[in-house]
Each structure stands twice: as structure tokens, then as C-alpha cells.
C-alpha positions as CSV (number, residue, x, y, z in Angstrom):
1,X,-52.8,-75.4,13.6
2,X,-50.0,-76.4,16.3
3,X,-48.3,-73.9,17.7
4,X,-45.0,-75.5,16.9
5,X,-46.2,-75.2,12.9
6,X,-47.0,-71.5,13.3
7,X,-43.5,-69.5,12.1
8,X,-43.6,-66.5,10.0
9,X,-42.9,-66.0,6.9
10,X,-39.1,-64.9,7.5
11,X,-38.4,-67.8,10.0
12,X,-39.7,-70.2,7.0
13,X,-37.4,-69.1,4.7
14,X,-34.6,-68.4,7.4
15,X,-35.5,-72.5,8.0
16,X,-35.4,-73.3,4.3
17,X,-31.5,-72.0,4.1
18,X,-30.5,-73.7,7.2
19,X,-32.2,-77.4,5.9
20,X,-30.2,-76.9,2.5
21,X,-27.1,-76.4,4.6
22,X,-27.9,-79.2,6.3
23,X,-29.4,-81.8,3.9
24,X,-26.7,-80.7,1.1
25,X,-23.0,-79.5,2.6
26,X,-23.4,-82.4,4.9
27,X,-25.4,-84.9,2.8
28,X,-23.4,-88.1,2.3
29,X,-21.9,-88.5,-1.1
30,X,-24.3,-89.5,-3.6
31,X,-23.6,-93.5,-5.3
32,X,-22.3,-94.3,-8.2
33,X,-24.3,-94.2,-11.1
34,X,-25.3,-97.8,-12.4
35,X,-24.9,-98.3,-15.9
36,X,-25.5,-101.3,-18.4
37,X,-22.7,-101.7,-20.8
38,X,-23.7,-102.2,-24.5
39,X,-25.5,-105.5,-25.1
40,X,-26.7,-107.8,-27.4
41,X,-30.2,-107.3,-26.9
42,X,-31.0,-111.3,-26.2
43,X,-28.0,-111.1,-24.1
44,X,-28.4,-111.4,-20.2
45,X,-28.1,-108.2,-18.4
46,X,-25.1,-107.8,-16.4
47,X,-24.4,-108.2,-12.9
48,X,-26.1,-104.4,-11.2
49,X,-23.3,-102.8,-10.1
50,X,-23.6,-102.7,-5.9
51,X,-24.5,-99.4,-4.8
52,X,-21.7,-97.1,-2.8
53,X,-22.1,-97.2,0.9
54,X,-22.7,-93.3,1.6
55,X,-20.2,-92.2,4.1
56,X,-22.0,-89.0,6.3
57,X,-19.7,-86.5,6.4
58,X,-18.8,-84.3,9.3
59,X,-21.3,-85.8,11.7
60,X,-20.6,-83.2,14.0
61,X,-21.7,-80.4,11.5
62,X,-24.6,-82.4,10.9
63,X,-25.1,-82.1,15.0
64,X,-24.2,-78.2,15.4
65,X,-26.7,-77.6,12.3
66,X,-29.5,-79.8,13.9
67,X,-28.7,-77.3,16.8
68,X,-28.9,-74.4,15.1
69,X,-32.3,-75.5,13.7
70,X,-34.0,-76.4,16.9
71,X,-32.6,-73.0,18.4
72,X,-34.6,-71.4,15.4
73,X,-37.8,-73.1,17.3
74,X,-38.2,-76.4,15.1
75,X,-39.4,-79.3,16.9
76,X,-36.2,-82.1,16.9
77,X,-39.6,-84.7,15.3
78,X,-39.5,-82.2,12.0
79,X,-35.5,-81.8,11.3
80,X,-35.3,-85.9,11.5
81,X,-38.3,-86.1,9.2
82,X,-36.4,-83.6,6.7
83,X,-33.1,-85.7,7.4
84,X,-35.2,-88.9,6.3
85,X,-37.0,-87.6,3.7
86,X,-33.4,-87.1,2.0
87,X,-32.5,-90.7,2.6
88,X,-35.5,-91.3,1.2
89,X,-35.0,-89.2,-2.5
90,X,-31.4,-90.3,-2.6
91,X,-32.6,-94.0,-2.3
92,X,-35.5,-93.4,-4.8
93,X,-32.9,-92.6,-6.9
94,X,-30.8,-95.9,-6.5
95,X,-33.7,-98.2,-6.7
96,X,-34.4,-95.9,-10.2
97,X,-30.9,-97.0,-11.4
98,X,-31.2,-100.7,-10.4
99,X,-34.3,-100.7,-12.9
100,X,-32.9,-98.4,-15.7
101,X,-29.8,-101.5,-15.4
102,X,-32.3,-103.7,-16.2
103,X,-34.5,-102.6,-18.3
104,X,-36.6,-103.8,-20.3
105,X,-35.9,-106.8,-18.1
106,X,-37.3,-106.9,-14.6
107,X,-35.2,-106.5,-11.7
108,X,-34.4,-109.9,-10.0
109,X,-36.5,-109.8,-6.9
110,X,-33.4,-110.6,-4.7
111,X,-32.0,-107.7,-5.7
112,X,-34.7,-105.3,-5.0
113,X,-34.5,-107.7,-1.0
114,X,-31.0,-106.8,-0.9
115,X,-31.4,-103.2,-1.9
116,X,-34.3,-102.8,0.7
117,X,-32.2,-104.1,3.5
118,X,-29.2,-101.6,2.7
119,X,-31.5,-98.6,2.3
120,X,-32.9,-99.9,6.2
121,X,-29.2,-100.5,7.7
122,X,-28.1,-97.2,6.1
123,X,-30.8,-94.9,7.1
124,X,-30.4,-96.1,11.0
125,X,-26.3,-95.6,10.3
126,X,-26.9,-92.0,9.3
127,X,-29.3,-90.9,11.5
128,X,-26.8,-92.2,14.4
129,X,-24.2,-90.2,13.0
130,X,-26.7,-87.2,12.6
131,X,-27.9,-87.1,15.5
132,X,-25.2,-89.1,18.3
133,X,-25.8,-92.2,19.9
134,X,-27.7,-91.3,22.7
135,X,-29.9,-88.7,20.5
136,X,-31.0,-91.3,17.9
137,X,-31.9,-93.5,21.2
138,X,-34.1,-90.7,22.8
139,X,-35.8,-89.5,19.0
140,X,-36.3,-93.2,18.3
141,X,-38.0,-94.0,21.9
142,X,-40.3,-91.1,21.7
143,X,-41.1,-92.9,18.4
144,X,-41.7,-96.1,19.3
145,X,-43.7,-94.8,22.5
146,X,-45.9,-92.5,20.2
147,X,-46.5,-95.4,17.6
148,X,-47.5,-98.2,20.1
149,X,-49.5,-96.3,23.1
150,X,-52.3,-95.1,21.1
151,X,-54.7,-94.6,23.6
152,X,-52.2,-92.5,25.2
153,X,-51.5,-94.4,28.7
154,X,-49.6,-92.6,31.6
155,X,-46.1,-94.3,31.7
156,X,-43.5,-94.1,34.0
157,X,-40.0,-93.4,32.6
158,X,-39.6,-97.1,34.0
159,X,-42.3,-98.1,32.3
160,X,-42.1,-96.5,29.3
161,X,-37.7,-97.8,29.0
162,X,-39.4,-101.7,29.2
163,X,-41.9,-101.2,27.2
164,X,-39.4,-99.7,24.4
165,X,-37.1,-102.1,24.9
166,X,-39.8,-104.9,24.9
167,X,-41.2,-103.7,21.7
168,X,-37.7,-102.8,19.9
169,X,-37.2,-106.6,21.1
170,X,-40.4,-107.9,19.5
171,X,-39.7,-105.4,16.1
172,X,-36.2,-107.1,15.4
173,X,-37.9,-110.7,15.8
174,X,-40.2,-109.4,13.5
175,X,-37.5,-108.8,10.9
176,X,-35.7,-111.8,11.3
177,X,-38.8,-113.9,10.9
178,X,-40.0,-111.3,7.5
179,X,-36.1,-112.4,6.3
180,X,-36.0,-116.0,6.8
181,X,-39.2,-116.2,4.3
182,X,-37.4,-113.4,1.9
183,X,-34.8,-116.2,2.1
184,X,-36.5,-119.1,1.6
185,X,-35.1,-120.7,4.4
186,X,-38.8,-120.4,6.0
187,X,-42.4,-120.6,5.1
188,X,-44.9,-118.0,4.9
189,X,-47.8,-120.2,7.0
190,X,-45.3,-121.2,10.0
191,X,-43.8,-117.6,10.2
192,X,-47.5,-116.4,10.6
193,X,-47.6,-118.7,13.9
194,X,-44.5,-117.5,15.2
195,X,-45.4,-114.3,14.9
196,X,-48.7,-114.2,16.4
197,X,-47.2,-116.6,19.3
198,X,-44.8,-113.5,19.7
199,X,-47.4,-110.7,19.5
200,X,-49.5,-112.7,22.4
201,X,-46.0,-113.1,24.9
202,X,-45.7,-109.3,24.1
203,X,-48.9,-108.6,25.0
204,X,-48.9,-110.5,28.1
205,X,-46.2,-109.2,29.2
206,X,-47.4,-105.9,28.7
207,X,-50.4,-106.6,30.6
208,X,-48.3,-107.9,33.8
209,X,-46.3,-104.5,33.5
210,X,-49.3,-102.1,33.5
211,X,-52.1,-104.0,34.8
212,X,-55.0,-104.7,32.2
213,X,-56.8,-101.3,32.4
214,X,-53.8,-99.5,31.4
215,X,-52.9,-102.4,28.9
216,X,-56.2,-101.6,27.2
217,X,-55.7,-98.2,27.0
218,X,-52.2,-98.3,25.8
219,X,-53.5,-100.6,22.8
220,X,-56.8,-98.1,22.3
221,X,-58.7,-100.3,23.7
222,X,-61.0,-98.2,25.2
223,X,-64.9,-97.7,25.6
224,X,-66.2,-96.9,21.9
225,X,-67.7,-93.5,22.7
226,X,-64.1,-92.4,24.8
227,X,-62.2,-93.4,21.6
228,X,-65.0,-91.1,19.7
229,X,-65.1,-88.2,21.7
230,X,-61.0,-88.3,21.6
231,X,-60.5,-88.8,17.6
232,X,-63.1,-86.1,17.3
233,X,-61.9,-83.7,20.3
234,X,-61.4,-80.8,18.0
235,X,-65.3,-80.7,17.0
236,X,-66.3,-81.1,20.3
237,X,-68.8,-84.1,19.7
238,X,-71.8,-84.4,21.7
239,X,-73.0,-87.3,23.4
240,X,-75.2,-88.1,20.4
241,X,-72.5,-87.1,17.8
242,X,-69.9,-89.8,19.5
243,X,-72.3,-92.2,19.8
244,X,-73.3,-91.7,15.5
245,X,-69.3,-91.8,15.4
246,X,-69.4,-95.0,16.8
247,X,-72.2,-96.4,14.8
248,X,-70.6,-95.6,11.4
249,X,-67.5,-97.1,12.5
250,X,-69.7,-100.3,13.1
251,X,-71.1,-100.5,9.7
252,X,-68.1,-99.3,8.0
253,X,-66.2,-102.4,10.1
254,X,-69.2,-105.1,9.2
255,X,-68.8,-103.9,5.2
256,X,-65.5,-104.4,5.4
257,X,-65.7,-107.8,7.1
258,X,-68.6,-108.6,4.7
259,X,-66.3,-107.1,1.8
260,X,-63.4,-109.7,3.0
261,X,-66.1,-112.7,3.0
262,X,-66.9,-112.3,-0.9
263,X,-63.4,-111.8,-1.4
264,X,-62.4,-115.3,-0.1
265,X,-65.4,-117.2,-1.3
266,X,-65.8,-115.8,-5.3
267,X,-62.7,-113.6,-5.8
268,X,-63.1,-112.7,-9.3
269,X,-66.7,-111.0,-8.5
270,X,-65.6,-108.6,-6.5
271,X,-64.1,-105.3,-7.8
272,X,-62.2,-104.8,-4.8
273,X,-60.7,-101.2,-5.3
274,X,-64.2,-100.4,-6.4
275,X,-65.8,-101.6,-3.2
276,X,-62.8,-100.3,-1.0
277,X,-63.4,-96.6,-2.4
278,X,-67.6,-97.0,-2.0
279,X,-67.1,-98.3,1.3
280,X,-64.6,-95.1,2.5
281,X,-66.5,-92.6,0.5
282,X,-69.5,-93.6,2.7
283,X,-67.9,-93.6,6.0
284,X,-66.3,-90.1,5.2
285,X,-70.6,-88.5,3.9
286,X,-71.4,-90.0,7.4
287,X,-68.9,-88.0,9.6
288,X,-69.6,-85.1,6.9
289,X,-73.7,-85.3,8.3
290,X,-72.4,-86.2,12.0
291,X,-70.5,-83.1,12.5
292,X,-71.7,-80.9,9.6
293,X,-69.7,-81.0,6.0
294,X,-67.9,-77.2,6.5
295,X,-66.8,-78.3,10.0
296,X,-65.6,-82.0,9.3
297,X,-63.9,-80.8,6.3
298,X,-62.0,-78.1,7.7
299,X,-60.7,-79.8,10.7
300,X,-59.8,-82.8,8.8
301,X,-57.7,-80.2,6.7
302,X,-56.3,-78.1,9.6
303,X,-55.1,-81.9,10.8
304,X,-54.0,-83.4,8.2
305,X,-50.2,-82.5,8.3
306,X,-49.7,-82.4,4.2
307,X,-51.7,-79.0,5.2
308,X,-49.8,-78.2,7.7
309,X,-46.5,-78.8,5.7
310,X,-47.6,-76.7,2.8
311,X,-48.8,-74.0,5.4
312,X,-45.2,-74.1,7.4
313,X,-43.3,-73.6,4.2
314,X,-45.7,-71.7,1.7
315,X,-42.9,-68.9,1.5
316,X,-40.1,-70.7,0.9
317,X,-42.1,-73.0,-1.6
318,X,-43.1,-69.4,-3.1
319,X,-46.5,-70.9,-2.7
320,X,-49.1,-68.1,-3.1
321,X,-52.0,-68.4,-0.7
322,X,-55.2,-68.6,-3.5
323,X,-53.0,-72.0,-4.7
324,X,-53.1,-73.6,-2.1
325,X,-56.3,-75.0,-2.0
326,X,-55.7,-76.9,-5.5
327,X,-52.0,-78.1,-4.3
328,X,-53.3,-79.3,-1.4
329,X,-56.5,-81.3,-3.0
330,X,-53.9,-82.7,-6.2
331,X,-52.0,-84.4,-3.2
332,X,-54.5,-85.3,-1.0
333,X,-56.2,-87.2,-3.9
334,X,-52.8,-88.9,-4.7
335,X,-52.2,-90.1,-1.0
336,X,-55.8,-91.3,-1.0
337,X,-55.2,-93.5,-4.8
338,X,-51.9,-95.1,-3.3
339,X,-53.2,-96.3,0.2
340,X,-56.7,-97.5,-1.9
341,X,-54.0,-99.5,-3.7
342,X,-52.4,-100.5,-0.9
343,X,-55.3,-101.6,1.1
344,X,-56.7,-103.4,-1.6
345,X,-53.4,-105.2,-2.0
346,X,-53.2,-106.1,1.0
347,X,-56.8,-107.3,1.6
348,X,-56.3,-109.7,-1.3
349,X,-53.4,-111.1,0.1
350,X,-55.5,-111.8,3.2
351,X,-58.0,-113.1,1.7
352,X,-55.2,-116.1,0.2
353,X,-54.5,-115.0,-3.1
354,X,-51.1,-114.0,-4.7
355,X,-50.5,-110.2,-5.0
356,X,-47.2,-109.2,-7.2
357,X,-46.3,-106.0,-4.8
358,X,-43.7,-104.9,-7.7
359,X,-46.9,-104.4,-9.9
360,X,-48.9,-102.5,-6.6
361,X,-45.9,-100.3,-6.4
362,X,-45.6,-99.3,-10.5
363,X,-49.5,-98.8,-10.5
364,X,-48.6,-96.3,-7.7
365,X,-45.7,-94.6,-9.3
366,X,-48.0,-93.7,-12.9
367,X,-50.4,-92.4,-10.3
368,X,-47.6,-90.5,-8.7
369,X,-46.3,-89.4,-12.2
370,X,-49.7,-88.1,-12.7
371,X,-50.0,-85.9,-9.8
372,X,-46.7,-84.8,-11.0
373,X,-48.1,-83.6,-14.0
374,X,-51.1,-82.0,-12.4
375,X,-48.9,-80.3,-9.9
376,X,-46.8,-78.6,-13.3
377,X,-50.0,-77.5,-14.9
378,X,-50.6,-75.9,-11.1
379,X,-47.7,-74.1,-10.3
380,X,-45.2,-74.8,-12.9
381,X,-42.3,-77.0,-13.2
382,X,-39.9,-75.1,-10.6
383,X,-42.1,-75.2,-7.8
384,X,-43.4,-78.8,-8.4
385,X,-39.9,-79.9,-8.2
386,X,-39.6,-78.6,-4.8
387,X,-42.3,-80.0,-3.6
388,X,-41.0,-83.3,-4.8
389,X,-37.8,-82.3,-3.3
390,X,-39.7,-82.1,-0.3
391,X,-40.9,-85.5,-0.2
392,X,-45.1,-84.4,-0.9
393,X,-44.8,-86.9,-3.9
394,X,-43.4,-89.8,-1.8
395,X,-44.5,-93.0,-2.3
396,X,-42.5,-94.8,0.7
């Protein structure tokens, strides 16, 4: 495990009282509760009340307690991801209201737009007022860098400023163009070009700025049995291993391609969350004989940062060691179910047929209501909370 993840049981729970300070005494004030007023039940429902604008309060207390928790040894990466995972539950909870307004109706889809576009606005506002101007800049360029230089490319600070700034540049253009079709005011087909006639002047420009060997290394472009022997560093792979590594990834990618194929030509014959699932259950057996079950499984664990999370904070959690195990397998299978769904979603939509994303997203949520349930029969309904609380049972 990271050294940065390794704290003791006291600092955990010295950390657990310094996050409530901050995520509750400083938390912005929670919106108004939405309620329908009594209806005729053929009547239309009422306008959804807007949501309050939360207002952060002290945003200098926010910064001396962001302090205090990095002087306690906590990486600045984990306090923002606690500080967004409580945008996140407080916004769960306002998209909740918006469909207990409507209900049994379904919410207006330009309302869910409009909500979603608050929720993005809102979560940059706070994090600026959490963290100051110039420390939401540096936290968000070490994000942006991380996301889009996967192959890990030396930059200089030079470098890596216009390559931020090229990328924030090519992310808002993004969003306007994803608006104008939430609009109507464009269509879907001529956004596509656009988009991919913005990705290519991105990419060239990227190429003039680092030369094409870096270019490809920055977009993990890299020989095949590099990338292997670097996904797989912590098992140090052997020549042969890498090179079965980059023969399962082959077949898995010529499945899938073959998978996509069917898909387009006789949709309703394929079973596509069916075939998805085969298809990953056979690439994970392979890596299991590549490297050895025991080994593959535990270093996948000891990566996966779900582990780590419920590791970091077992004692403040009053998670007991021998639980563990099932707490960590109950969510492991329920991030697993909602990116299946997601990836099937999303390969249907590829493959030119209509996918209704508000129906993805409530299959998602019964599956997250189950792992709910299975989490109470685990530990009980006090600690399962917190671990909801704690954004395990996410589903943004």
C-alpha cells in the first residue's frame, strides 16, 4: 500500500474528527427542501421549485482546516476528494427531491440538464472558495496533467502550463458543443465532426510541442510489451509474462470489436451485458494464469483504492479486520454491475441505437440499493451508513 495510505489507527480517527469539522461546520447550507403541494392526481405537477445556491461559509476556515489536515500528513489529492464527495451526497440529495416533486411523473429531461449544469458550476465555485484561487488552479493542473499524460511523459513546467491550458481550452469547447445539442440548437452527427476536427488540432498541436516520441508517450502510445511491463510493474512480469499480457489484450480488443460488429448488424441477437461480462470475465482468468491467481488477485486488491480506502479508515469506520474481506467484495461487485451497465450503454449507443440514460442510471441505483442492503446484513445499519456517507456507494 502507498506510503501516503499507511496512518495508524489514532491518526485515522484523529483525521475522521478533523474531516467532520471540515465537511460539516463549514459545509455550505443545505437547499431547500422541494415539495409538491396537494394535487389532483390528473393534475400537472407544479413548477420544481429551483434549488438554493449553497453559499460556503467561512472560506478561510475551510483553508486553515485543509491546513490543519495536510499538516496531519494527508495528501492535498485525498482532502479535495472528501471535499467533493460532499458536493456529491448533498447533490444526490437535490436530484432525490427533483424526482420525489415529480413523482409518479418523470422528471422533465430539461430539468435534470439544468440541474446537472448547476451541480458542475457549483462544485468548481466551492472548491475555489475551499481551496483559493491559485490552490484550485495548482490541484486542478496536477489533475488535468495526471488524467491526459498516461504514459507518463517528462514535461517541463513550460510544457506541462501549455499543455494544461491547451486541454482546459479543448474541455470547455467540449462543453459548449455537448450543450448546444442538450439545447437543440445543434445536431448530434455535426457535433461529432466538430469534435473530432477539435481532438485532431489538439493533437497536432501537441505533437509540434513535444515532438512525436514524446506525443506518443504522453497519449500511452507506447510499444505493447513497455505498456505491459508498466501496468503490471508490481508483479514484475517476465519477458514472456508481458508478452501473454499483450496477447490477451489482443483477443480481448478483437472480441470486443467482433462483439461491436453483431451489435450494428442484428441488434436484438445479441445479449450485450451478457457478452460484455463473458468477454471481461475471460480477460481477468487470463491475467489470473499469466501471473498466478494468489498473486494477480492480491495486487489487484492492494491497488484498487476502494481497498485502500477501507484500509485508511477501518478505525474510524469501526470496521473490524475479519470484515473486511466481505465489505470489500459487496462493493467491488457493485462498481463492477454499474460500469457493465455503463459500458453496455454506451456500446449500444455506438453501435446507432437509442439508449434512455435516465433508465441506465435507475437500473444502477436498484443495484446500488442492493449493495446497500447487503452491506446492512454485513455490518449493520450504522456502519453502512457511513460508508455511504463516505461516498463507497456512489454512483457518479
Amino acid at each position: 500500500m502507498p506510503s501516503a495510505l499507511r496512518l495508524s489507527l489514532g491518526a485515522n480517527a484523529a483525521l475522521a474528527t478533523v474531516v467532520a469539522f471540515l465537511l460539516w461546520s463549514h459545509r455550505p447550507a443545505p437547499p431547500a427542501a422541494a415539495t409538491a403541494s396537494a394535487r389532483r392526481p390528473d393534475a400537472p405537477p407544479a413548477t420544481a421549485p429551483a434549488p438554493t445556491t449553497p453559499d460556503p461559509a467561512a472560506p478561510e476556515g475551510l483553508r486553515t482546516a485543509i491546513t490543519q489536515l495536510e499538516q496531519l500528513g494527508l495528501p492535498r489529492e485525498v482532502v479535495v476528494t472528501a471535499l467533493i464527495g460532499d458536493i456529491h451526497r448533498r447533490w444526490d440529495l437535490r436530484f432525490a427531491a427533483l424526482e420525489k416533486h415529480y413523482a409518479p411523473r418523470r422528471v422533465p429531461e430539461r430539468e435534470y440538464i439544468e440541474l446537472a449544469r448547476q451541480r458542475d458550476a457549483e462544485q468548481e465555485r466551492e472548491l475555489v472558495a475551499a481551496l483559493g484561487a491559485d490552490g484550485y488552479r495548482a490541484w486542478d493542473k496536477q489533475r488535468i496533467l495526471r488524467l491526459h499524460n498516461a504514459g507518463h511523459a517528462a514535461l517541463s513546467e513550460a510544457e506541462a502550463e501549455t499543455l494544461y491550458r491547451l486541454q482546459k481550452d479543448f474541455d470547455a469547447h467540449h462543453k459548449e458543443l455537448q450543450m448546444a445539442v442538450e439545447d437543440g440548437v445543434a445536431d448530434a452527427t455535426d457535433i461529432s465532426a466538430l469534435h473530432a476536427q477539435a481532438q485532431a488540432a489538439l493533437d497536432e498541436e501537441l505533437r509540434q510541442l513535444l515532438g512525436p516520441q514524446r506525443y506518443n508517450q504522453l497519449r500511452g502510445l507506447s510499444d505493447p510489451l513497455t505498456d505491459a511491463a508498466q501496468r503490471y510493474g508490481d508483479l514484475n512480469p517476465s519477458p514472456a509474462q508481458a508478452q501473454a499480457v499483450v496477447q490477451a489484450d489482443d483477443d480481448f480488443r478483437t472480441r470486443e470489436a467482433a462483439l461491436a460488429r453483431r451489435l450494428r448488424g442484428n441488434p436484438g441477437a445479441v445479449d450485450i451485458a451478457a457478452e460484455l461480462r463473458a468477454l471481461n470475465e475471460t480477460r481477468e482468468e487470463n491475467l489470473r494464469r499469466i501471473f498466478g491467481a494468489e498473486a494477480y488477485e492480491n495486487t489487484r486488491r492492494e491497488n484498487d483504492s476502494t481497498y485502500q480506502r477501507l484500509g485508511q479508515f477501518a478505525s474510524a469506520w469501526e470496521l473490524r479486520a475479519e470484515e473486511l474481506p466481505n465489505v470489500y467484495d459487496t462493493l467491488r461487485t457493485f462498481r463492477e454491475q454499474m460500469e457493465l451497465a455503463r459500458s453496455a450503454a454506451a456500446m449500444r449507443e455506438a453501435a446507432g441505437q437509442r439508449v434512455n440514460w435516465r433508465e441506465i442510471d435507475a437500473s444502477i441505483e436498484l443495484v446500488r440499493q442492493q449493495a446497500e442492503t447487503d452491506l446492512v446484513q454485513l455490518i449493520g445499519d450504522k456502519r453502512a451508513w457511513r460508508l455511504k456517507e463516505n461516498g463507497l456507494l456512489s454512483t457518479r
